[in-house]
C-alpha positions in Angstrom: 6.0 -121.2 -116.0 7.4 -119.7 -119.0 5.2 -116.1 -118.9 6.9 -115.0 -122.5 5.4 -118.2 -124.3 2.0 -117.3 -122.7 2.3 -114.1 -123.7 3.0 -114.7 -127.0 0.5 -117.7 -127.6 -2.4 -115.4 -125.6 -1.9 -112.8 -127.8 -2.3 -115.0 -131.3 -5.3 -116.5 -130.0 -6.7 -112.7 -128.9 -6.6 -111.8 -132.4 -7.7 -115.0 -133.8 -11.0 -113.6 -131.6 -10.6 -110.1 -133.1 -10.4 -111.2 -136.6 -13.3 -113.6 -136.1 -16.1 -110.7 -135.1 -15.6 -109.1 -138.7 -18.4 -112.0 -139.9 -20.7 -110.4 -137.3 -20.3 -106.8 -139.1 -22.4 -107.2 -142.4 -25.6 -107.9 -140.1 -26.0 -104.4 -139.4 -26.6 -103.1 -143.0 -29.6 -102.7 -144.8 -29.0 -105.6 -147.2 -29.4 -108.1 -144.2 -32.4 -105.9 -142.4 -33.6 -102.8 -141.5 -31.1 -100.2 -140.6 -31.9 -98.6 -137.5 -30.0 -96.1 -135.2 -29.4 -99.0 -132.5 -27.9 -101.0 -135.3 -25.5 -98.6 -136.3 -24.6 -98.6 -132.7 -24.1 -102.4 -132.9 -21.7 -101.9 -135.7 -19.6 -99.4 -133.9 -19.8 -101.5 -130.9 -18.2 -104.6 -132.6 -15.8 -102.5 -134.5 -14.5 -101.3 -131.2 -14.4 -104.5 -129.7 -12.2 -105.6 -132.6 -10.0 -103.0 -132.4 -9.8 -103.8 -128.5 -9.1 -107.4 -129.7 -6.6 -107.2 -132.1 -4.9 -104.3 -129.7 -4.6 -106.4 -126.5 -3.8 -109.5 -128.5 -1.0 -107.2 -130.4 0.5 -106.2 -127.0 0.6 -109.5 -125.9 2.6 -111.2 -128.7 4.8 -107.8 -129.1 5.6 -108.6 -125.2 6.7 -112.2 -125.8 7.1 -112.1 -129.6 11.0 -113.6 -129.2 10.2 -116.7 -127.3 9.9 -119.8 -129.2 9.8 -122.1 -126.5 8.4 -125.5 -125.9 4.8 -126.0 -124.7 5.2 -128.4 -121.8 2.4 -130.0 -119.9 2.3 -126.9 -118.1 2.3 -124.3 -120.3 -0.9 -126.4 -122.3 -2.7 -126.3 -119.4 -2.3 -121.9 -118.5 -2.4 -121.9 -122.2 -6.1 -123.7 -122.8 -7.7 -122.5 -119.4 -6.4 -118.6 -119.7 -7.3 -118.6 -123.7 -10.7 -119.5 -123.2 -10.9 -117.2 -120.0 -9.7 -114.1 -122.4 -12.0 -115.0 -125.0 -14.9 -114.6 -123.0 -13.8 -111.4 -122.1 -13.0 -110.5 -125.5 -16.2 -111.8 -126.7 -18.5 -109.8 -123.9 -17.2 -106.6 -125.4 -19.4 -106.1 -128.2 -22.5 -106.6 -126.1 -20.9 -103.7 -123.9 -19.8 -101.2 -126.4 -23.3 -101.4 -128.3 -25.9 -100.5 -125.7 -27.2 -103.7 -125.4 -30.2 -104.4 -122.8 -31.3 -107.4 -120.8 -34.6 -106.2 -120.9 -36.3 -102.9 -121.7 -34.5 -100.1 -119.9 -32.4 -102.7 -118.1 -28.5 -102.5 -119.9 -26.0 -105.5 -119.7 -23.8 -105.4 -116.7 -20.2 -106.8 -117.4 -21.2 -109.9 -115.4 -24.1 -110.3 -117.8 -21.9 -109.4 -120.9 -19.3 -112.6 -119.4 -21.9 -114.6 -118.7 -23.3 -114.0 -122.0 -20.2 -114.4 -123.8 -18.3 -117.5 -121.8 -22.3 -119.1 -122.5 -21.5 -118.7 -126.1 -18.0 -120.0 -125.9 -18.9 -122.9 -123.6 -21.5 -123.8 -126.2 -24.0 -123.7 -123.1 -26.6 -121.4 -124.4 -27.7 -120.4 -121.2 -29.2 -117.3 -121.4 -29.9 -113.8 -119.6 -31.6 -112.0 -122.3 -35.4 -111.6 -121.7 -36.4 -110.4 -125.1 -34.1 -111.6 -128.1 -37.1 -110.3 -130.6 -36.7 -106.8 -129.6 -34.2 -105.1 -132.1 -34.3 -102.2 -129.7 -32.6 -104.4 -127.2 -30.1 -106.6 -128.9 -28.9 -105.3 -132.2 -28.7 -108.1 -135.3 -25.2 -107.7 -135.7 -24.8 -108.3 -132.0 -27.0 -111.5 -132.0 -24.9 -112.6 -135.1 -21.9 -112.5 -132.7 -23.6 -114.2 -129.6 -24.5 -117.1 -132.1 -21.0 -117.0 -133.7 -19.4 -117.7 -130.5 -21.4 -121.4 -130.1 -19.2 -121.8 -133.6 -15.9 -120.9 -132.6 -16.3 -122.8 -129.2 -18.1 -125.8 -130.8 -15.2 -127.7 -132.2 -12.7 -125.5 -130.0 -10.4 -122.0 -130.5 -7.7 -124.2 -129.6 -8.3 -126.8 -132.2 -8.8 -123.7 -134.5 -5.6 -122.3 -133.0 -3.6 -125.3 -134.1 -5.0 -125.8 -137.5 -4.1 -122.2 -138.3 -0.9 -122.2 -136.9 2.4 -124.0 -138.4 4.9 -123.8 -135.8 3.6 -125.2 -132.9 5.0 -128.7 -133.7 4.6 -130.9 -130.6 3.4 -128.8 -128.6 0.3 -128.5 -131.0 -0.2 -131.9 -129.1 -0.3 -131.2 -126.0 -2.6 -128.5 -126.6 -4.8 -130.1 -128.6 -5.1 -133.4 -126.0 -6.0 -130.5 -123.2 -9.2 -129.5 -125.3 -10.6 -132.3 -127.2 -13.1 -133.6 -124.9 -12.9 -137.2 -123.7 -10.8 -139.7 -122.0 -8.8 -140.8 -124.5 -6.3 -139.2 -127.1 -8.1 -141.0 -130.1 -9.5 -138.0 -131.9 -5.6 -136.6 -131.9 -3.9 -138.5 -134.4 0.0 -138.4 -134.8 0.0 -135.3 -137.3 -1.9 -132.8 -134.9 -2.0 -129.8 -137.0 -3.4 -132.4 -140.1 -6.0 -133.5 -137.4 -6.9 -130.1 -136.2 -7.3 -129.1 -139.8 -10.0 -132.3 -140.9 -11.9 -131.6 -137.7 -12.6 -128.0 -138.7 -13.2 -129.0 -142.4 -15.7 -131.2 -141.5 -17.5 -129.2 -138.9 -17.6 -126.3 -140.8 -18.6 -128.4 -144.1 -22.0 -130.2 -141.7 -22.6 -126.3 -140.7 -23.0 -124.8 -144.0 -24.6 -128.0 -145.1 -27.4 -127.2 -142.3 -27.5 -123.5 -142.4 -28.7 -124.4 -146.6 -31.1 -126.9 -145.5 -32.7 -124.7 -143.2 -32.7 -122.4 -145.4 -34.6 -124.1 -147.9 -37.2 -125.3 -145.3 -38.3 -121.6 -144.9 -35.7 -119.6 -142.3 -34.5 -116.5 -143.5 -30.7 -116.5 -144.2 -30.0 -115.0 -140.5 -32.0 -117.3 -138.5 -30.5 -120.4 -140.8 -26.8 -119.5 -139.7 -27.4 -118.8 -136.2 -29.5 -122.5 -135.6 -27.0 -124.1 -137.8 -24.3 -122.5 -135.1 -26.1 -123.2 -132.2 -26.9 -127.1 -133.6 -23.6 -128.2 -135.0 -22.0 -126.4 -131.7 -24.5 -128.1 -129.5 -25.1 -124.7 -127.8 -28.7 -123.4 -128.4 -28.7 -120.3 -128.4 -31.6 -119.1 -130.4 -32.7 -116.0 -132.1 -36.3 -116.4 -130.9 -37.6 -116.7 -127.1 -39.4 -119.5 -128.1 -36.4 -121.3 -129.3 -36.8 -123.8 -132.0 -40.8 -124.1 -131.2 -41.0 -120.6 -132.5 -41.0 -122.3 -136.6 -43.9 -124.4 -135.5 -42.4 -127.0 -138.3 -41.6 -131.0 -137.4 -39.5 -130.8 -140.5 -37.1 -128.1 -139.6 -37.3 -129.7 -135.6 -36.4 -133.5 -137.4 -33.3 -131.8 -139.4 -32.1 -130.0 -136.1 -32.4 -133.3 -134.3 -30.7 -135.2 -137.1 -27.6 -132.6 -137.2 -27.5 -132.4 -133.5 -27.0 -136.5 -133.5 -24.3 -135.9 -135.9 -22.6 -133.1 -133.5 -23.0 -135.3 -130.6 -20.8 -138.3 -132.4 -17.2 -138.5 -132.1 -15.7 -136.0 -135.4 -12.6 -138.7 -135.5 -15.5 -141.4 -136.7 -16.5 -139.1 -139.8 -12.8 -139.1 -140.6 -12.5 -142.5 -140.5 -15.9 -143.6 -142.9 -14.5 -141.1 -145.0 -10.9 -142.6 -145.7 -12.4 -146.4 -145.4 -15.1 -145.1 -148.5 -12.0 -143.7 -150.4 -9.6 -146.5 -149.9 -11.8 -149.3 -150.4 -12.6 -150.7 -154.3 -15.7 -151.0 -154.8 -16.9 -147.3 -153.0 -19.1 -149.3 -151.3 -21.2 -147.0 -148.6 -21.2 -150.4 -146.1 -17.2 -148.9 -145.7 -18.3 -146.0 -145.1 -20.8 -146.5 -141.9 -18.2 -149.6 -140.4 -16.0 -147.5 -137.9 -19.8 -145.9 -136.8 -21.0 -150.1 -136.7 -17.8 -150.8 -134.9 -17.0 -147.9 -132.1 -19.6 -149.1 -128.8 -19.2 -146.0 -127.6 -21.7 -144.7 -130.5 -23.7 -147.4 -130.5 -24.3 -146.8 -127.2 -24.9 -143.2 -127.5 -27.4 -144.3 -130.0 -29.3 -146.9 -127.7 -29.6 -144.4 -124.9 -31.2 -141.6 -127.1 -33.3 -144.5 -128.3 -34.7 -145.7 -124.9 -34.9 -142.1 -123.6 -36.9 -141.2 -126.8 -39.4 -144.4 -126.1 -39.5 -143.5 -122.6 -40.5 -139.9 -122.7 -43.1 -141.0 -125.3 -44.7 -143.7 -123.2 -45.1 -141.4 -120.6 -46.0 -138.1 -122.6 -49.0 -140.7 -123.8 -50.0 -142.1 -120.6 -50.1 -138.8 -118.6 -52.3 -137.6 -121.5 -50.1 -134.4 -122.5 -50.0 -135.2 -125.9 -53.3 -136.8 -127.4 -51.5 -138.7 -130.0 -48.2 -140.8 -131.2 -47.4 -138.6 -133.5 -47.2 -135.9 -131.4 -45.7 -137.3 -128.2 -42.9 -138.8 -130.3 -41.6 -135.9 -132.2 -41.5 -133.7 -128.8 -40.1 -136.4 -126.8 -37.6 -137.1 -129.3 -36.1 -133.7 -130.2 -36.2 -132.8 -126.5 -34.1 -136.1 -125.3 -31.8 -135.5 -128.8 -31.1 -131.9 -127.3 -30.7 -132.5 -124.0 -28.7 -135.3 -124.3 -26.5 -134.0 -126.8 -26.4 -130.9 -124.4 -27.6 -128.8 -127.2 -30.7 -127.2 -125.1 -33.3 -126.0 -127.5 -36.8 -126.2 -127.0 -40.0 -126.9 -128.5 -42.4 -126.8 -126.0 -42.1 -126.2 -122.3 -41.0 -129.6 -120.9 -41.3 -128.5 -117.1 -44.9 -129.4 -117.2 -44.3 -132.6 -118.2 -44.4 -135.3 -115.6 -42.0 -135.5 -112.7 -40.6 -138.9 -114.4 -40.3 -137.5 -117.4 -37.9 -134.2 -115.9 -35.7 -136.3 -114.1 -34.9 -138.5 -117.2 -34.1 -135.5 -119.0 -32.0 -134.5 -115.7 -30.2 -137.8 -115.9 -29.5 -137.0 -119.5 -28.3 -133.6 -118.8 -25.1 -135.5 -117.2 -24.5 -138.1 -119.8 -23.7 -135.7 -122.6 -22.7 -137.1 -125.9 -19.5 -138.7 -127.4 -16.0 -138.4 -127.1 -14.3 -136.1 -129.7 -17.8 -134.1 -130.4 -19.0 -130.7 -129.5 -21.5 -131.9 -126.9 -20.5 -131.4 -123.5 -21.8 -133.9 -120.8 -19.4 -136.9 -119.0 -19.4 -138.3 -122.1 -20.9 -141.5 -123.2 -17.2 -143.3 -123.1 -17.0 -142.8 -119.8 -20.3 -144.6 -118.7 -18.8 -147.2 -120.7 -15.7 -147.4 -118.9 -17.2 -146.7 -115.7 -19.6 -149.5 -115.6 -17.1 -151.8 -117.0 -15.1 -150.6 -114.1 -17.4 -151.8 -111.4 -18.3 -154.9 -113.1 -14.7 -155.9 -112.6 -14.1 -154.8 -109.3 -17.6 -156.8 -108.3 -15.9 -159.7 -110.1 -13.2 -159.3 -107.6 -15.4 -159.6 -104.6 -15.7 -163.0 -105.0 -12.8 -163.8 -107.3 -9.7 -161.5 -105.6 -6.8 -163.1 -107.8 -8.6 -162.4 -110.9 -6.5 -160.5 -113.5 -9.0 -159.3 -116.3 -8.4 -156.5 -118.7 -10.9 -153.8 -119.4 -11.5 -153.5 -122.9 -13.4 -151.1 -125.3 -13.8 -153.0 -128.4 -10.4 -154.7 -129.2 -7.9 -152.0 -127.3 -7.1 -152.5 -123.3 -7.9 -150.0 -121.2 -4.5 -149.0 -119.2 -5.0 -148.4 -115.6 -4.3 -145.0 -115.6 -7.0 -143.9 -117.8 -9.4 -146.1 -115.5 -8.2 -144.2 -113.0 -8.5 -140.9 -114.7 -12.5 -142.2 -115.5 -13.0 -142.6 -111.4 -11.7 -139.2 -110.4 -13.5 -137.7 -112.9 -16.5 -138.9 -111.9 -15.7 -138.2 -108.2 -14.8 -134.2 -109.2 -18.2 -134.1 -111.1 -19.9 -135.4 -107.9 -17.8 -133.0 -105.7 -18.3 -129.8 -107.8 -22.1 -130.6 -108.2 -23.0 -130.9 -104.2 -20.7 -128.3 -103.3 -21.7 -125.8 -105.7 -25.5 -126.9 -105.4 -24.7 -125.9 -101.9 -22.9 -122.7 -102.5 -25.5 -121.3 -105.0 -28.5 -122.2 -102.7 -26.8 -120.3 -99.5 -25.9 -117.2 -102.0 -29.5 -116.7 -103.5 -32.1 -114.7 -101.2 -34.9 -116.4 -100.8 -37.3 -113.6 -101.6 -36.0 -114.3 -105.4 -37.7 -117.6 -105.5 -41.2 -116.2 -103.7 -40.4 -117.1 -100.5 -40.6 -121.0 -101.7 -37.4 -122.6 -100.8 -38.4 -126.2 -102.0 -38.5 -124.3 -105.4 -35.5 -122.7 -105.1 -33.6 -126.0 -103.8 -34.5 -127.6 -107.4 -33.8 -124.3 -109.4 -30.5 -123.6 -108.1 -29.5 -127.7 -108.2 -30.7 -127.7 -111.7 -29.0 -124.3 -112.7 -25.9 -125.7 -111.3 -26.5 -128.9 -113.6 -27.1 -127.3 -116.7 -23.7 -125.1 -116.6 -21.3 -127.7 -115.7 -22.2 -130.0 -118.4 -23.0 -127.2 -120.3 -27.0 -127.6 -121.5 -28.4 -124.3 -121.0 -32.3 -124.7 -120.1 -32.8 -126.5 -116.9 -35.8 -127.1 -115.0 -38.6 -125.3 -112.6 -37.9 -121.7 -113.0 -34.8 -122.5 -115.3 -37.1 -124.0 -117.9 -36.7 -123.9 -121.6 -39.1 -120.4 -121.4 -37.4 -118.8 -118.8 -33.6 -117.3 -118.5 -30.6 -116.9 -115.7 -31.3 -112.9 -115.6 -32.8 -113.2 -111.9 -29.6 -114.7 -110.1 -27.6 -112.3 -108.2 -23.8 -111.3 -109.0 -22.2 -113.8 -107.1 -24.7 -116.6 -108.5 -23.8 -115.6 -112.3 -19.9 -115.4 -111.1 -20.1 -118.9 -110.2 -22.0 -120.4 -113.2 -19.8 -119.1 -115.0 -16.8 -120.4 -113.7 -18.9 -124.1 -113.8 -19.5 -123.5 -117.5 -15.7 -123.1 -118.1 -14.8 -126.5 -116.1 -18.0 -127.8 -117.9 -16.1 -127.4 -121.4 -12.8 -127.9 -120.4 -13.7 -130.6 -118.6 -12.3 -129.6 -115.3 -8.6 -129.7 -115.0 -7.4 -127.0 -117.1 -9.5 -124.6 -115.0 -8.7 -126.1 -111.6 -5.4 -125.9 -111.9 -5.1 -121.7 -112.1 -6.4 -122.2 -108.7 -3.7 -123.9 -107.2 -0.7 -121.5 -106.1 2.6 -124.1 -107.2 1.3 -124.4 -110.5 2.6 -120.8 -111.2 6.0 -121.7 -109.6 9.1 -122.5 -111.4 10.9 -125.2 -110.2 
């Protein structure tokens, strides 16, 4: 392991965090709200954590400052898993150093502060604040930040990292292709920094394009930016305990579903229709929406958000909790947008909906969007791959001397990405029953009221919302409710799932195992 290149790289990417909290400091002024004492205290809190930032960060580069070696597979790997580790640290400060509370007369403990702040990186949006409304509790400025992370996790501090960054070379690469979620290296193109650089442009462009929108349909400024944030991120935190239900407003809930669709799509897509509109003669918009037409993996994506949408509606309808189409549909289609795309808002309690209705949305909770988005999730590519996977291998049942390629559209799937797809799916299944497992024996029952059926399904479907990164889960995890009642140990370990979650596994796994650290 080269320790000087970690240094060094650590360090840049601890101020990159430093630098980034200064767009949380104009929320405590009176321009952008009332100035209170507690806000004041958010400002000096965030300035402190800055100046830790950009001070740790500083040491870190100074320490390996003359190394300007090669990022190896290795090196990627420590790189991505310990950068998004030391942001979450970084980022739990300015909860910390402002006084904020979990509830009245109940402050933030440092695991609350991570959990909060690796929730916001993750893009999980899952939650141990009781009373986000209370400006006694969390200051503005403070809230500001929580949202902010969902952006700078959303399309990735590496990514960000990269694009900013001129010297990385190749090793941009390999840092890049341990980040961007998904199976294959599609969404890194040859010129990595140029890649990095497009992604952010057009995340940040749908972002700003939201946060106006909303804007316009009646959000104040602050509320605008942080659901544009949590949508485009796929995160969810809100600024409301109510979530998105809070506006009471089917437009404002049918342009936060549209954007979150867009999030959940592959970001390599949009820079496709955008050079195919460009290049072709007549600027024709049918260029423009082919590579979407074309890719099965979003056409897939699309039929599944689809059927669950028609699903939940049916039976919304038929168990007689909504009295009308109109109604059943636009719940039952933002709620299977968000959960599918893993964004997790809300806007209405769907844990009293119907038992079939919760475990669709369970099911959905694993699927996760596309490839090369910010949703987290398997992924929809994978299903693909998967099932065309076991079609083959059914095939060869009956037909052993077959030789048939699996293909995604027109490209042939080598065998070591289908194996990559199968272990994946194993190590999902494995961390999900034994941490199920785990988290069950660590919570007392006296937590869940002496019910342990209940507190079998909230601490399965607390494990299930971390680790694909959703946020809200069900029973006493629901969209109304929060994570603050789990003990120590049970927050330590969702928030180690969360990380895996967004990194999708490996690059988290791997600080675990003793040789990696070895030099051989």
């Amino acid at each position: 392991m080269n320790w000087l290149l970690l240094s060094r790289l650590l360090g840049l990417v601890g101020m990159l965090v430093g630098a980034s909290m200064v767009f949380s400091l104009p929320w405590a002024f009176p321009v952008f709200g009332e100035a209170t004492e507690f806000e004041a205290a958010g400002f000096w809190g965030i300035c402190g954590a800055i100046a830790c930032s950009l001070g740790s960060g500083s040491l870190l580069y100074l320490i390996g400052r003359k190394e300007h070696g090669t990022i190896l597979r290795k090196e990627a790997l420590a790189i991505v898993g310990l950068s998004w580790i030391y942001s979450g640290i970084l980022g739990c400060l300015p909860f910390l150093f402002s006084g904020s509370m979990v509830a009245p007369n109940v402050p933030m403990t440092i695991p609350d502060a991570l959990f909060e702040s690796i929730s916001g990186f993750t893009t999980t949006g899952a939650s141990v604040l009781r009373e986000l409304e209370d400006p006694a509790l969390v200051p503005r400025s403070v809230l500001f930040w929580r949202s902010f992370t969902h952006c700078l996790g959303g399309m990735g501090i590496i990514v960000l990292f990269v694009a900013i960054l001129r010297h990385l070379g190749a090793g941009g690469k390999v840092l890049m292709k341990r980040e961007v979620p998904g199976p294959t290296s599609e969404a890194v193109r040859p010129r990595v920094r140029e890649s990095a650089i497009v992604m952010w442009v057009i995340y940040v462009a749908f972002t700003l394009i939201l946060s106006l929108i909303l804007w316009l349909e009646g959000m104040s400024v602050f509320d605008a930016f942080c659901h544009s944030f949590g949508s485009m991120a796929t995160g969810g935190f809100s600024t409301h305990n109510a979530s998105v239900g809070y506006f009471n407003s089917w437009l404002i809930e049918f342009t936060i579903a549209v954007f979150m669709v867009i999030a959940g799509t592959n970001f390599s897509l949009y820079f496709l229709s955008l050079k195919n509109l460009r290049s072709s003669k007549d600027h024709s918009w049918k260029h423009f929406f082919a590579p979407l037409r074309n890719d099965i993996e979003y056409r897939t994506y699309l039929i599944i958000l689809a059927s669950a949408t028609i699903f939940l509606t049916y039976n919304l309808l038929s168990n007689q909790i909504y009295d009308n189409l109109p109604e059943a549909l636009r719940y039952a289609g933002f709620q299977a947008v968000s959960i599918m795309t893993t964004t997790g808002y809300g806007t209405g309690d769907f844990d009293t909906w119907n038992e079939s209705s919760k475990m669709l949305l369970l099911l959905l909770m694993f699927v996760g969007g596309c490839a090369g988005s910010t949703a987290g999730g398997i992924k929809v590519i994978r299903f693909v791959l998967f099932a065309k996977i076991i079609w083959l291998e059914i095939e060869k049942s009956f037909r052993p001397n077959v030789v048939r390629p699996v293909r995604v559209g027109s490209a042939n799937i080598e065998q070591g990405i289908r194996n990559d797809v199968t272990v994946y799916f194993s190590l999902v299944l494995i961390i999900f029953i034994f941490s199920s497992l785990l988290l069950t024996a660590m919570e007392p029952n006296t937590e869940w009221r002496l019910n342990k059926p209940e507190k079998l399904i909230d601490c399965t479907s607390a494990v299930v919302a971390t680790l694909n990164n959703i946020g809200p889960g069900v029973g006493e995890l629901g969209p109304t409710e929060n994570y603050a009642d789990f003990t120590l140990s049970g927050k330590v370990l969702l928030t180690v799932l969360m990380l895996l979650g967004r990194l999708e596994l490996f690059a988290i796994l791997v600080l675990f195992v003793p040789s990696f650290w070895k030099n051989y």
